[in-house]
KEMAR-474207 format. One record per atom (N, C-alpha, C): x negated, y negated, z negated; residue in one letter. Coordinates in steps of 0.02 Angstrom, whole numbers, padded with zeros to 5 digits, always signed. Example, Ala and Ser with C-alpha at 12.3 -4.5 7.8 and 13.67 -1.06 7.14 Angstrom:
# KEMAR-474207
-00660+00284-00390a
-00615+00225-00390a
-00660+00165-00390a
-00642+00112-00354s
-00684+00053-00357s
-00645-00002-00394s
This chain:
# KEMAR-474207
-00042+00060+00000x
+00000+00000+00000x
-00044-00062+00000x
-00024-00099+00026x
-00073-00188+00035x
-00032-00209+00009x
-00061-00226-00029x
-00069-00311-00057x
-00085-00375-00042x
-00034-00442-00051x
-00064-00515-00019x
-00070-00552-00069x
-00128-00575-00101x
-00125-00585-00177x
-00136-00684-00139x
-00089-00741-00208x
-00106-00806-00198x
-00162-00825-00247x
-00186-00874-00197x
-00233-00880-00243x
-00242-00957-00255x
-00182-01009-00230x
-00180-01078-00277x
-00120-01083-00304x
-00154-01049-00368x
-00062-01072-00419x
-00035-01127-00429x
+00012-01141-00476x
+00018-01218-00471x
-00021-01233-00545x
-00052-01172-00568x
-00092-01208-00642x
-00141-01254-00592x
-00167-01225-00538x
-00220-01274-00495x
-00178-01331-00507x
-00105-01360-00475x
-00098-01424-00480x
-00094-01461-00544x
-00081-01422-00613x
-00074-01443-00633x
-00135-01483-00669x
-00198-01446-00681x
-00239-01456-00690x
-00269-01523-00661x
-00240-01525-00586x
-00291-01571-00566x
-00239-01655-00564x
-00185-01625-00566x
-00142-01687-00570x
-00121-01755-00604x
-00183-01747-00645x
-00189-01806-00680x
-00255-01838-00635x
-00289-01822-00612x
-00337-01857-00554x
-00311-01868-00495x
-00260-01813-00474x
-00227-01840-00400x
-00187-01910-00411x
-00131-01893-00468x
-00102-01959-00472x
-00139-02030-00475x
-00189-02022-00511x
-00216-02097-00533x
-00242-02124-00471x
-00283-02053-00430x
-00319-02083-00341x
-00242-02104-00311x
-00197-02060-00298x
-00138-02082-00285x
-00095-02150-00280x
-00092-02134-00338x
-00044-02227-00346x
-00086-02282-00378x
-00154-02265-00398x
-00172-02341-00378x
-00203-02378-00297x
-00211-02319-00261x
-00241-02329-00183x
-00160-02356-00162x
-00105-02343-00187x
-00017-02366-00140x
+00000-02404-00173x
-00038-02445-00250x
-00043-02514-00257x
-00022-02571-00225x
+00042-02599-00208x
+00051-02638-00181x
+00077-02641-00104x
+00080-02569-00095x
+00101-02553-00016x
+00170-02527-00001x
+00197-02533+00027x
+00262-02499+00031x
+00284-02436+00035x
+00349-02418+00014x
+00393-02357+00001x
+00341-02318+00025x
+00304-02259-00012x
+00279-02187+00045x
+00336-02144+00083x
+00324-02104+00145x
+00377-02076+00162x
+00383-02000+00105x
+00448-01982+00083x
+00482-01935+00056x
+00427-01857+00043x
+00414-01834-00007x
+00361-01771-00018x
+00427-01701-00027x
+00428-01676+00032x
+00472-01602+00018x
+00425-01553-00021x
+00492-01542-00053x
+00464-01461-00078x
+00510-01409-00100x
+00497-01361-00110x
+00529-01291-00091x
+00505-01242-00058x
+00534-01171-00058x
+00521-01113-00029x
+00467-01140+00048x
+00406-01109+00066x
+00382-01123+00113x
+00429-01123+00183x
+00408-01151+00233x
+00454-01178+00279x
+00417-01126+00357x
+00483-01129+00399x
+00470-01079+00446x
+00421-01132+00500x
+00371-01070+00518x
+00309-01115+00564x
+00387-01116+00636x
+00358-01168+00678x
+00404-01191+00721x
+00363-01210+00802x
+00389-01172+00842x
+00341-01198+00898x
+00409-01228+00944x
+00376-01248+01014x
+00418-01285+01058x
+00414-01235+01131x
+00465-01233+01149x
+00466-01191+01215x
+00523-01230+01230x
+00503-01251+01305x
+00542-01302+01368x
+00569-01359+01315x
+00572-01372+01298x
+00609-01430+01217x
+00639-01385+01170x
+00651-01324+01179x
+00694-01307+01131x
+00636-01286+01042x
+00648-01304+01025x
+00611-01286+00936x
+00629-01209+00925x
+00592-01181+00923x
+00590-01108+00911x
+00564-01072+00861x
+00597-01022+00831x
+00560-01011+00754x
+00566-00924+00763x
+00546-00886+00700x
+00549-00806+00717x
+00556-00796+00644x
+00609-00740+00623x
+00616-00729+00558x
+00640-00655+00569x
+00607-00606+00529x
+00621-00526+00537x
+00612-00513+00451x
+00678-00465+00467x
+00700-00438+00406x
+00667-00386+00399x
+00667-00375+00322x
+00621-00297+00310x
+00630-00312+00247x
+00603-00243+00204x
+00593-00205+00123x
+00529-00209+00122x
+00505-00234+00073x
+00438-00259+00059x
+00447-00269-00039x
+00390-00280-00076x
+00390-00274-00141x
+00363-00369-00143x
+00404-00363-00205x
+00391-00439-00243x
+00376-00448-00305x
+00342-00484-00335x
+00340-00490-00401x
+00383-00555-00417x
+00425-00558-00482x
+00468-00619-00510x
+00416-00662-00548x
+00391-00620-00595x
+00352-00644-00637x
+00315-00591-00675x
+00231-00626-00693x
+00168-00604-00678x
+00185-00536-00736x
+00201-00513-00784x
+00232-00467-00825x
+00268-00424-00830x
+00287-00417-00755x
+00313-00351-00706x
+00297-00333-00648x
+00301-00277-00656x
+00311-00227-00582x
+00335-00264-00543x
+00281-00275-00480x
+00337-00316-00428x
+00395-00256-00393x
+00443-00254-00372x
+00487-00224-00379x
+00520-00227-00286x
+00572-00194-00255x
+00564-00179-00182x
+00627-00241-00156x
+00629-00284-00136x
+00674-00320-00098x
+00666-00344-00025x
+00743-00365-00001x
+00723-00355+00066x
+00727-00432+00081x
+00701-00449+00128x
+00689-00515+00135x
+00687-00541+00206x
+00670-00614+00211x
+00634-00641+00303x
+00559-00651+00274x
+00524-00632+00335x
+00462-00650+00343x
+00418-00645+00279x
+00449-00576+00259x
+00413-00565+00195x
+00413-00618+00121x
+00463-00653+00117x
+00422-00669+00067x
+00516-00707+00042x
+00525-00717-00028x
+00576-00723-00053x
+00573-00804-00098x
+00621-00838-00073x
+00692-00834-00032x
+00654-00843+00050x
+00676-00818+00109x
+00661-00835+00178x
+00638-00884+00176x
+00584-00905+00218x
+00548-00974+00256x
+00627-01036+00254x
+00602-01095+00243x
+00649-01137+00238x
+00656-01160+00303x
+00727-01170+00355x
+00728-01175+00413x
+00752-01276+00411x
+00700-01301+00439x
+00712-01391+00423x
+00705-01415+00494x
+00769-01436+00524x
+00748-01463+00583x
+00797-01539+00571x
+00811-01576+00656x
+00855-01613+00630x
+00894-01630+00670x
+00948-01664+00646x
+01036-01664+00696x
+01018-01662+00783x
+01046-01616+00793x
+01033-01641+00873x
+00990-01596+00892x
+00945-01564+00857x
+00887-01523+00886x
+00925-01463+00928x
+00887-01426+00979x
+00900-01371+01004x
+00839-01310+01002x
+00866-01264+00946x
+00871-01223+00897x
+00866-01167+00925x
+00802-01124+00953x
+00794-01033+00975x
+00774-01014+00884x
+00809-00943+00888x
+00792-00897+00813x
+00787-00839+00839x
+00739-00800+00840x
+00713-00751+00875x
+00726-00691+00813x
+00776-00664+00806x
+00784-00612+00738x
+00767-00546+00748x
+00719-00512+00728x
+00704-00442+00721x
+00733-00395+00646x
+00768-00349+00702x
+00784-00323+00616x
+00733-00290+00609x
+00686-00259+00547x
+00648-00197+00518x
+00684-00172+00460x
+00748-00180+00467x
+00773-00161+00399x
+00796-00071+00432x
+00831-00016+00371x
+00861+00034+00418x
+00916+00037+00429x
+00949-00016+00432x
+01027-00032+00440x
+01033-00084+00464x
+01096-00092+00494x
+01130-00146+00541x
+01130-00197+00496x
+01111-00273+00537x
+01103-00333+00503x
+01131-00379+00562x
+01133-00433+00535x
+01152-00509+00572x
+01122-00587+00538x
+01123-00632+00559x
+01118-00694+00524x
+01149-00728+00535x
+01222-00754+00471x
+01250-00791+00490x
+01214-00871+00456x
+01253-00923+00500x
+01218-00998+00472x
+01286-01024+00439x
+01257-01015+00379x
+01313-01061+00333x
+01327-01116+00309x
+01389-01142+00336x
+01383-01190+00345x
+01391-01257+00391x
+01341-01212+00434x
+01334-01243+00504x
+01388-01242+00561x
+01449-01274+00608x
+01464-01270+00644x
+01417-01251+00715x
+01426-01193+00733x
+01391-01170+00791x
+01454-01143+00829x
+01411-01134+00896x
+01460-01080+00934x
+01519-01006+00903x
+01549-01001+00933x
+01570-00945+00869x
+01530-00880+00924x
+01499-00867+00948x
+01462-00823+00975x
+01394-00826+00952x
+01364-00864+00902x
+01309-00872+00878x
+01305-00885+00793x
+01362-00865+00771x
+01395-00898+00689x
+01374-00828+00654x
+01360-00773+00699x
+01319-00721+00651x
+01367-00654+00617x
+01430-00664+00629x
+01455-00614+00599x
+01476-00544+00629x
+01404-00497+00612x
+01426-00432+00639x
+01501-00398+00648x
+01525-00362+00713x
+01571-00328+00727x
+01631-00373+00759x
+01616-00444+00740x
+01653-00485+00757x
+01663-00531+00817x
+01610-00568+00795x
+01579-00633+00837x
+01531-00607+00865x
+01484-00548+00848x
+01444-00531+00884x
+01412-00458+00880x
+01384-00411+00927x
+01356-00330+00908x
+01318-00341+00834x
+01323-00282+00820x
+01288-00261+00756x
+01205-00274+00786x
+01148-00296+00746x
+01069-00298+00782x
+01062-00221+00761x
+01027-00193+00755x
+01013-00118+00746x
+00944-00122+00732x
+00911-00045+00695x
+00853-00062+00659x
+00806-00069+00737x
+00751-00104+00742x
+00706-00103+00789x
+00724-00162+00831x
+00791-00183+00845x
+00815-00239+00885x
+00804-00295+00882x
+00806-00344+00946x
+00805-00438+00919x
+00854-00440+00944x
+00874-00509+00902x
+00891-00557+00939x
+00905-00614+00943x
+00928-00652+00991x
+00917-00732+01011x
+00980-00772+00987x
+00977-00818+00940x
+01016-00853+00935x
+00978-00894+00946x
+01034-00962+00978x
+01010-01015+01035x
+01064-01086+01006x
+01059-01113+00987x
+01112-01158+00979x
+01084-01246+00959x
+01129-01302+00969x
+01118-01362+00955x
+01129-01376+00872x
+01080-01393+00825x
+01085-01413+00771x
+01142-01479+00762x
+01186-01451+00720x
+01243-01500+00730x
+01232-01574+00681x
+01279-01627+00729x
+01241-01696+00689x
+01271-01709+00644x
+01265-01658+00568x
+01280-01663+00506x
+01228-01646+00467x
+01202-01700+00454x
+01123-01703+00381x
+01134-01680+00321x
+01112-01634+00315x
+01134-01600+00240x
+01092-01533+00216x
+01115-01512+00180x
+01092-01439+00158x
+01162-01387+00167x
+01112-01326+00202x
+01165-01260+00210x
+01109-01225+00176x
+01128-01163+00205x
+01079-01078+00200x
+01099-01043+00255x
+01055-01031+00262x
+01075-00942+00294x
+01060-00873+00269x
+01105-00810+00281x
+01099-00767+00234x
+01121-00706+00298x
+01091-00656+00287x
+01151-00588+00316x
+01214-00592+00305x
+01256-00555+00378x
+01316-00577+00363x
+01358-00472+00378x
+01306-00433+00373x
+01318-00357+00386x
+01307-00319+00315x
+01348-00278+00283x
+01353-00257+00236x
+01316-00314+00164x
+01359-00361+00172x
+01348-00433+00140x
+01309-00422+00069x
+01374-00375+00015x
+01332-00376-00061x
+01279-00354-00074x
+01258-00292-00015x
+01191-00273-00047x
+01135-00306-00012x
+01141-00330+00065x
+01095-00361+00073x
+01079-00444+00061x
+01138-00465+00043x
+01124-00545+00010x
+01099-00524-00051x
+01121-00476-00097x
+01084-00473-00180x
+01017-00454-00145x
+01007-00418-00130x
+00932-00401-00118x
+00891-00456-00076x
+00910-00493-00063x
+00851-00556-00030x
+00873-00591+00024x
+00916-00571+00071x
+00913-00587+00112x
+00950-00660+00137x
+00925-00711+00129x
+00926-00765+00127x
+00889-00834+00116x
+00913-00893+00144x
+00867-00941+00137x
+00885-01010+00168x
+00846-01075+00168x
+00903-01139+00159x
+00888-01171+00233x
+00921-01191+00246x
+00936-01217+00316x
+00947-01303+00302x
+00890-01349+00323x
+00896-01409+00309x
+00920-01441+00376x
+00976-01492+00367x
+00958-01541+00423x
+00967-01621+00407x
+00923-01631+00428x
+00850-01709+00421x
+00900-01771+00473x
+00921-01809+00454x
+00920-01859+00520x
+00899-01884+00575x
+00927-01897+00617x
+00892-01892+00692x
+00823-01917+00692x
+00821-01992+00663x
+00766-02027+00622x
+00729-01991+00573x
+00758-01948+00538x
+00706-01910+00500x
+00709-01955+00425x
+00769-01990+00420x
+00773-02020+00353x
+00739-02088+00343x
+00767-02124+00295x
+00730-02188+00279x
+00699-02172+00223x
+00659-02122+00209x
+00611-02128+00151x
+00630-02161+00094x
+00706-02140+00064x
+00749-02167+00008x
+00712-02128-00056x
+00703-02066-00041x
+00681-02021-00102x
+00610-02010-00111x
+00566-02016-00181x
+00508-02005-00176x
+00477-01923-00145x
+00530-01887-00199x
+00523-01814-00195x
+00617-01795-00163x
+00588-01751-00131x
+00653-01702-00092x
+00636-01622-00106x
+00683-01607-00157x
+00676-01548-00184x
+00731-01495-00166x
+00711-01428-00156x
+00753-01379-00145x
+00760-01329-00210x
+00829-01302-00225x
+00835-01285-00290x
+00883-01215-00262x
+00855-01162-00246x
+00885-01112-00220x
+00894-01055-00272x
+00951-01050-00293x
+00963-01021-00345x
+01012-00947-00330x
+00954-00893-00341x
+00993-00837-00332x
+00967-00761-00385x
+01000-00701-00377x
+01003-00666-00435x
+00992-00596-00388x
+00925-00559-00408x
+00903-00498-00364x
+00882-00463-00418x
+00929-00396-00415x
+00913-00357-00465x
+00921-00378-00533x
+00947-00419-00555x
+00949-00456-00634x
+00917-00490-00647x
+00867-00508-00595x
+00818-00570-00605x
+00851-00627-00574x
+00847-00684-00623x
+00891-00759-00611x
+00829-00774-00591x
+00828-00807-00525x
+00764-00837-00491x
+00794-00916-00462x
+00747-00968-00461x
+00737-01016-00429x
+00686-01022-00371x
+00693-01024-00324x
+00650-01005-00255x
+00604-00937-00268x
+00626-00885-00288x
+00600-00825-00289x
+00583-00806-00341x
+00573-00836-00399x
+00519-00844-00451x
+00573-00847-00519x
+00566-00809-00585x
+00560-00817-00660x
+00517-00866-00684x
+00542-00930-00727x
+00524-00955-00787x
+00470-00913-00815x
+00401-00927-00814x
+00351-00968-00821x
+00298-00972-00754x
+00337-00911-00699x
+00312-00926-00630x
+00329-00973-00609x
+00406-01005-00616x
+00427-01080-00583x
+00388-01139-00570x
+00373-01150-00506x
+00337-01195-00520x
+00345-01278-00553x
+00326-01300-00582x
+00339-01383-00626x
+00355-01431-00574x
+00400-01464-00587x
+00389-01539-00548x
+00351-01580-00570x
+00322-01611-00547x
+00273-01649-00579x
+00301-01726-00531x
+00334-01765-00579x
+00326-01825-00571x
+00311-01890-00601x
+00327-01968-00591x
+00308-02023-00645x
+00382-02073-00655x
+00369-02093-00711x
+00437-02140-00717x
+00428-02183-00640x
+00513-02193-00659x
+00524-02226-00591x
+00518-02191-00518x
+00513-02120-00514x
+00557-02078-00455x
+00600-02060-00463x
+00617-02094-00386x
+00689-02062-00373x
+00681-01998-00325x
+00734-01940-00339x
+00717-01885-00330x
+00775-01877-00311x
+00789-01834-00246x
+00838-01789-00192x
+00841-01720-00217x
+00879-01687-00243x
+00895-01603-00285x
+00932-01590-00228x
+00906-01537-00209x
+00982-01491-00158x
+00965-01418-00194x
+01013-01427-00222x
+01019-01344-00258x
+01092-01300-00207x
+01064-01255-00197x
+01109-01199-00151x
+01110-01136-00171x
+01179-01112-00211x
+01200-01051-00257x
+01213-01014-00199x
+01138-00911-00193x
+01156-00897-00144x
+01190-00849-00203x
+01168-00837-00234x
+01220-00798-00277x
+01285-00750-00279x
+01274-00677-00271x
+01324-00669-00233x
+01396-00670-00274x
+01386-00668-00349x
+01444-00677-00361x
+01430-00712-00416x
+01392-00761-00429x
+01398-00772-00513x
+01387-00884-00489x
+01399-00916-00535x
+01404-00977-00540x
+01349-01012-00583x
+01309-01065-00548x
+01263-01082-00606x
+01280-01153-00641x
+01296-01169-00696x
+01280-01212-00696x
+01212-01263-00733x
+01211-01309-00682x
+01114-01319-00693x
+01144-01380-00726x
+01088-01385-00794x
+01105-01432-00851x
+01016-01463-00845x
+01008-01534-00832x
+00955-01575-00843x
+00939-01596-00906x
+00884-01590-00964x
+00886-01630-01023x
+00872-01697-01012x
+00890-01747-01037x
+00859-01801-01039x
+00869-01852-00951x
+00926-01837-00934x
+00931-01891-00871x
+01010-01854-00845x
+01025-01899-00799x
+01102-01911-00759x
+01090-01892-00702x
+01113-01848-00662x
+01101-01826-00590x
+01183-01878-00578x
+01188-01897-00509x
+01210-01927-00472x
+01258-01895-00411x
+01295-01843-00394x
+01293-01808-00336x
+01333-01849-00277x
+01264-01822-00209x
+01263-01883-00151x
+01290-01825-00105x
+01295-01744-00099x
+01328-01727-00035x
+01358-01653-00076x
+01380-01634-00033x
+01429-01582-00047x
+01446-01525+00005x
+01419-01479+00023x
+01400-01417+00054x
+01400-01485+00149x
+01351-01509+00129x
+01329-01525+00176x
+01352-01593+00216x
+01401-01615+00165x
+01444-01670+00183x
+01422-01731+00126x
+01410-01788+00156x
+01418-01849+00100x
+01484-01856+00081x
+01444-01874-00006x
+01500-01894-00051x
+01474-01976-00069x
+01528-02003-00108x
+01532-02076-00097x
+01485-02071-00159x
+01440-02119-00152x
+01370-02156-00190x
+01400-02223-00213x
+01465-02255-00230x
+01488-02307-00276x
+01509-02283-00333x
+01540-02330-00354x
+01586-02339-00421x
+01596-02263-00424x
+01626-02226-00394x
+01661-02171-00389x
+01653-02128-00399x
+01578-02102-00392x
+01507-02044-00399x
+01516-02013-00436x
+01510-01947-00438x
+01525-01902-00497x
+01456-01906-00526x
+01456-01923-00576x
+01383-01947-00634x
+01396-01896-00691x
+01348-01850-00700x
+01368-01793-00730x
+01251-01763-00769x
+01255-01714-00801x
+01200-01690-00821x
+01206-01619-00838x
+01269-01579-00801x
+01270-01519-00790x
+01313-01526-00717x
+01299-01491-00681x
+01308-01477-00598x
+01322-01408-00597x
+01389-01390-00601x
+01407-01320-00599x
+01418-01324-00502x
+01357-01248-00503x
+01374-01238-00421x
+01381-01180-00413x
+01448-01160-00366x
+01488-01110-00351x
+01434-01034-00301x
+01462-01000-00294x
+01402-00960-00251x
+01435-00995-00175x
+01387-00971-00134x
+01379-01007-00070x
+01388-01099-00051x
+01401-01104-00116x
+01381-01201-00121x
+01334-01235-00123x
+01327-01276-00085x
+01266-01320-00108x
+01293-01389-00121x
+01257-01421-00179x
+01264-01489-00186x
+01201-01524-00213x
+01195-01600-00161x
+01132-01599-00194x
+01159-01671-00215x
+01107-01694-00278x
+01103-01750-00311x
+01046-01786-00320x
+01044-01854-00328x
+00983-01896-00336x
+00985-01903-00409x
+00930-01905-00435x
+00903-01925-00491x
+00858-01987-00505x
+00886-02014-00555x
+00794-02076-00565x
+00769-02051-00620x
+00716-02051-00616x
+00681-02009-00674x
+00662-02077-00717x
+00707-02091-00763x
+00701-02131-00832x
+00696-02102-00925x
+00680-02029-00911x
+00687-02002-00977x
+00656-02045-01014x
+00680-02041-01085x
+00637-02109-01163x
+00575-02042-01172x
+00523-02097-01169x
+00439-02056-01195x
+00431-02002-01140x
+00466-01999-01080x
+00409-01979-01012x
+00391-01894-01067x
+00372-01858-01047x
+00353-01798-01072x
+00377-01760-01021x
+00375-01700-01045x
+00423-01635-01013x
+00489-01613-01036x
+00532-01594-00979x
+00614-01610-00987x
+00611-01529-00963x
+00649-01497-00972x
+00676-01420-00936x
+00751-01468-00879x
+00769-01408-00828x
+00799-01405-00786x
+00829-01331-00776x
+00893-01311-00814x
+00900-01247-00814x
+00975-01223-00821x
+00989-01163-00814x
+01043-01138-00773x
+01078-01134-00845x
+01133-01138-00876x
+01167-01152-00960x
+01222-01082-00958x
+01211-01043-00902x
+01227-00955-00926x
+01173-00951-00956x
+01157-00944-01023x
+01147-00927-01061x
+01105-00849-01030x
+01128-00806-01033x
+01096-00745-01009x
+01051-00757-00961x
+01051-00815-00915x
+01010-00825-00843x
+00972-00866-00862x
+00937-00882-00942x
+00866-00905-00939x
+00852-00869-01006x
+00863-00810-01031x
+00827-00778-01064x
+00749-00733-01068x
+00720-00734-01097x
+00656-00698-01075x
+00654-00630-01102x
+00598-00610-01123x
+00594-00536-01150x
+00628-00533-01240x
+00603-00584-01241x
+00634-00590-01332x
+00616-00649-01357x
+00711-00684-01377x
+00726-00725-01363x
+00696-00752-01465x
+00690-00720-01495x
+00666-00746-01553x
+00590-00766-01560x
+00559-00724-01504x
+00494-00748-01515x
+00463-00836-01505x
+00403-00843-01546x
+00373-00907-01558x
+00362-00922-01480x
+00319-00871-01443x
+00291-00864-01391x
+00333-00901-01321x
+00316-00967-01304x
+00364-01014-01270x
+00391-00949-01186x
+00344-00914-01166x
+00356-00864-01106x
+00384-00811-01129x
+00401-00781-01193x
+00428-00698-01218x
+00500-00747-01205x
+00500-00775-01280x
+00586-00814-01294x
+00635-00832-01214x
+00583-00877-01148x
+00625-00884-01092x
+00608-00867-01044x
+00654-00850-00995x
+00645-00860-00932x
+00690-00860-00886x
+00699-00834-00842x
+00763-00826-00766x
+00746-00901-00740x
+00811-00955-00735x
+00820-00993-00701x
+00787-01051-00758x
+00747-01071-00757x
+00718-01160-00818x
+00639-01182-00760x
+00656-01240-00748x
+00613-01284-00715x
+00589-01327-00755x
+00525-01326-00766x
+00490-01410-00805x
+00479-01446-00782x
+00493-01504-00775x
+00495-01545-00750x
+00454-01608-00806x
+00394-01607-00776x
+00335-01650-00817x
+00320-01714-00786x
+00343-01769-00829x
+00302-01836-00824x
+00213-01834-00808x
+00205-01856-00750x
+00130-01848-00750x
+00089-01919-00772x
+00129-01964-00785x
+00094-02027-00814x
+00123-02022-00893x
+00120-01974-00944x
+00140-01957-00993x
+00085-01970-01027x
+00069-02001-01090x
+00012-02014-01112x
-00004-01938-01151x
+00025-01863-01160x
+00010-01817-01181x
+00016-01769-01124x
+00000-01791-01086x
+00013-01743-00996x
-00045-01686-01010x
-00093-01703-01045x
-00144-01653-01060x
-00109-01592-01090x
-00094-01605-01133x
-00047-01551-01189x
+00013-01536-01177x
+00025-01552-01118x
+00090-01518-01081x
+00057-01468-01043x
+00028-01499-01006x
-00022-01446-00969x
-00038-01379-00991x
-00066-01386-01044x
-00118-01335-01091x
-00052-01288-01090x
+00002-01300-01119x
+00044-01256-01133x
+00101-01253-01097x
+00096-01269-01031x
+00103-01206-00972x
+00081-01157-00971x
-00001-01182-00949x
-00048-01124-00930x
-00049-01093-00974x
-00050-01119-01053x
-00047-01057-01104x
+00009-01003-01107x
+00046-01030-01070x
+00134-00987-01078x
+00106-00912-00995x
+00048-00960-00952x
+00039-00918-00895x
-00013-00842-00908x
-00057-00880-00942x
-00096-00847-00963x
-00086-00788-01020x
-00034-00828-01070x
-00001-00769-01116x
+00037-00680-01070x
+00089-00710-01019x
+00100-00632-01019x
+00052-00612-00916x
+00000-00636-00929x
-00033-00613-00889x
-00075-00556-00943x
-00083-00570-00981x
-00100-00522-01014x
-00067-00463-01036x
-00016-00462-01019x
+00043-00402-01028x
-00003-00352-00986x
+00037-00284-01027x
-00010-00215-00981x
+00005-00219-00898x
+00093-00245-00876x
+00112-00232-00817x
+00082-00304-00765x
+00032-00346-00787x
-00001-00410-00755x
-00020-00367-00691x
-00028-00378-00641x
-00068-00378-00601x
-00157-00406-00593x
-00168-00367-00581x
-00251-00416-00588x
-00285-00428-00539x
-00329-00494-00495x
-00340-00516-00449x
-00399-00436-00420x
-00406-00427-00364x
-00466-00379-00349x
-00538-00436-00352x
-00585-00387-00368x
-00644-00405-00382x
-00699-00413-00305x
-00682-00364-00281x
-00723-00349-00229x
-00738-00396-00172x
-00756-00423-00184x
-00793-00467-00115x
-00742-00529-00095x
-00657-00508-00084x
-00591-00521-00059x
-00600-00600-00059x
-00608-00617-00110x
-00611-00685-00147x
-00699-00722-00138x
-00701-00722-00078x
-00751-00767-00046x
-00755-00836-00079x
-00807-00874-00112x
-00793-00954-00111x
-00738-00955-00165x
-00728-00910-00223x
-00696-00902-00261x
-00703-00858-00356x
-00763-00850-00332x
-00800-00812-00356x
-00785-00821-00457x
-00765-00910-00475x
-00750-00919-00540x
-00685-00903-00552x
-00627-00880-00521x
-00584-00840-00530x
-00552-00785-00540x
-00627-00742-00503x
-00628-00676-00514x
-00587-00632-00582x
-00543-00592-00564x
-00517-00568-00625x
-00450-00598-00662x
-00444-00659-00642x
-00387-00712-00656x
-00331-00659-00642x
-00258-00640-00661x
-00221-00621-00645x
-00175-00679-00605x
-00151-00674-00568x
-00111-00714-00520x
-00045-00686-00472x
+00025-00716-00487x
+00084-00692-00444x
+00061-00673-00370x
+00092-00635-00360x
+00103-00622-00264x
+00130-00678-00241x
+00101-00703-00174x
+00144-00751-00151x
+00172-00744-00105x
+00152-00679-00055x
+00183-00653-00001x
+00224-00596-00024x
+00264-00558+00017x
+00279-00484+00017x
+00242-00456+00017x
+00235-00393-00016x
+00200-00329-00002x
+00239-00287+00023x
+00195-00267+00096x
+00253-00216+00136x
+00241-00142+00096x
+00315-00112+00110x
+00306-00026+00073x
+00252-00009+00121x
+00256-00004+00168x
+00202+00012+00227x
+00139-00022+00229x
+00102-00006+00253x
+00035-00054+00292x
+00037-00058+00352x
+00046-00127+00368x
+00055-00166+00428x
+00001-00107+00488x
């Protein structure tokens, strides 16, 4: 079996993020708005054929780890790696998806959400043949001119292959590509594989941190793929704002639903702006208030990684005058159940070229591991 081990965690950012920021924003001293920093599940590579934007996403069973203190475990996914490559284009684009199944059963991709052709909307037996194992195929369609957040997910024997992975978020950007309103544009993909409550693939203390400074304003698109359960995501310490609604604007006046829990339905997305004004800047959690969906191994323990996990995001002030000691105890929460018997441990052998002071570090998977070797 192969293995694709990562090897820049985000303890790397965190570590270094008190030097990025300071080179950062004192060099944009005085300069105007930067354009918008995405983030989320990695994004599908995209080439161009005749104008049309073309992308490739193949399904398959491959192993994942949630978090560093288990067995990574067998889910099926796109392009290896969980939740699917994030598909970001923008209104108007014209859209090839080249789909291979490797799964051993009949699949489809429907786009949710999205008004498309109904010959390209993905739903096996219906709208279109079943793909079969070994098969492609071409969906072809105009990205419709509605800016928002969807997903896409399998739409062929739905419960077991949406619980098991198969899914992922479908952005669309303005023709313009936005006025650079939001500092950070965040994706908050919230789904449940095998009993693991994950946020873009990942268990609480794998999650990666936000790291921002007073005074961002921040874009949340959280999208419940969930196949049957409801989250609702509770912020400490600030007011989310919600600006669209499975892909549709909602009114940004007087009117705004101003709220600090955002209950989202499965197959919903809603996203909200935030200004990040918490009192004393520190670290805030961001987490799902089922109760059961941010528990860890044992919920009495001192140990900040045993007591939680599933769905909780930290979300850290990086101009915090104790940003140091936020830090520390992350990585201390990372480093704690890397030491668990079921850690994975980096290979020694040569692999890690130009890397050599890491050696031995235990570190999450960041790709799939196929059951097979490629």
């Amino acid at each position: 079996m192969k293995r694709k081990w990562f090897v820049a965690p985000w303890l790397v950012m965190l570590a270094g993020a008190a030097i990025v920021v300071l080179v950062a924003f004192n060099a944009d001293a005085g300069k105007a708005h930067a354009s918008t920093q995405n983030f989320g599940p990695k994004e599908a590579d995209v080439t161009v054929e005749d104008g049309i934007k073309a992308v490739h996403l193949t399904s398959s069973k491959f192993m994942w780890q949630f978090r560093d203190d288990q067995p990574p475990e067998e889910v099926w996914g796109y392009n290896e790696q969980i939740p699917g490559p994030t598909l970001r284009f923008r209104a108007g684009d014209m859209v090839r998806v080249y789909y291979t199944n490797h799964l051993d059963e009949a699949s489809t991709v429907h786009w949710h959400g999205l008004v498309v052709p109904n010959s390209m909307d993905g739903v096996g037996l219906l709208t279109m043949p079943a793909i079969m194992p070994g098969e492609t195929m071409v969906y072809e369609f105009q990205v419709p001119n509605t800016p928002g957040t969807f997903m896409y997910h399998a739409h062929m024997n739905d419960l077991e292959q949406v619980s098991m992975g198969l899914s992922g978020a479908f952005i669309v950007d303005p023709r313009d590509g936005g006025d650079g309103k939001y500092d950070q544009d965040h994706i908050m993909l919230l789904n449940n594989i095998n009993g693991h409550y994950l946020i873009n693939g990942k268990e609480f203390p794998n999650i990666e941190p936000w790291l921002v400074k007073k005074g961002d304003l921040l874009r949340v698109r959280m999208i419940n793929i969930s196949p049957i359960e409801v989250h609702p995501m509770h912020f400490h310490g600030h007011f989310t704002k919600e600006i669209a609604r499975d892909g549709t604007e909602q009114s940004s006046g007087a009117g705004a639903k101003v709220e600090n829990t955002v209950l989202v339905a499965p197959g919903q997305t809603i996203d909200v702006e935030v200004k990040m004004n918490a009192p004393g800047k520190g670290a805030w959690i961001w987490h799902c208030h089922v109760l059961t969906h941010v528990m860890g191994p044992n919920g009495k323990s001192l140990n900040l990684a045993e007591a939680n996990g599933g769905m909780v995001i930290p979300v850290v002030y990086t101009d915090s005058d104790n940003f140091a000691d936020i830090a520390k105890t992350l990585q201390d929460a990372i480093a704690g159940i890397q030491a668990k018997p079921n850690s994975y441990v980096m290979p020694t052998d040569g692999s890690m070229a130009g890397m050599s002071g890491m050696a031995g570090m235990s570190m999450p998977l960041a790709a799939g591991t196929p059951l097979a070797s490629d």
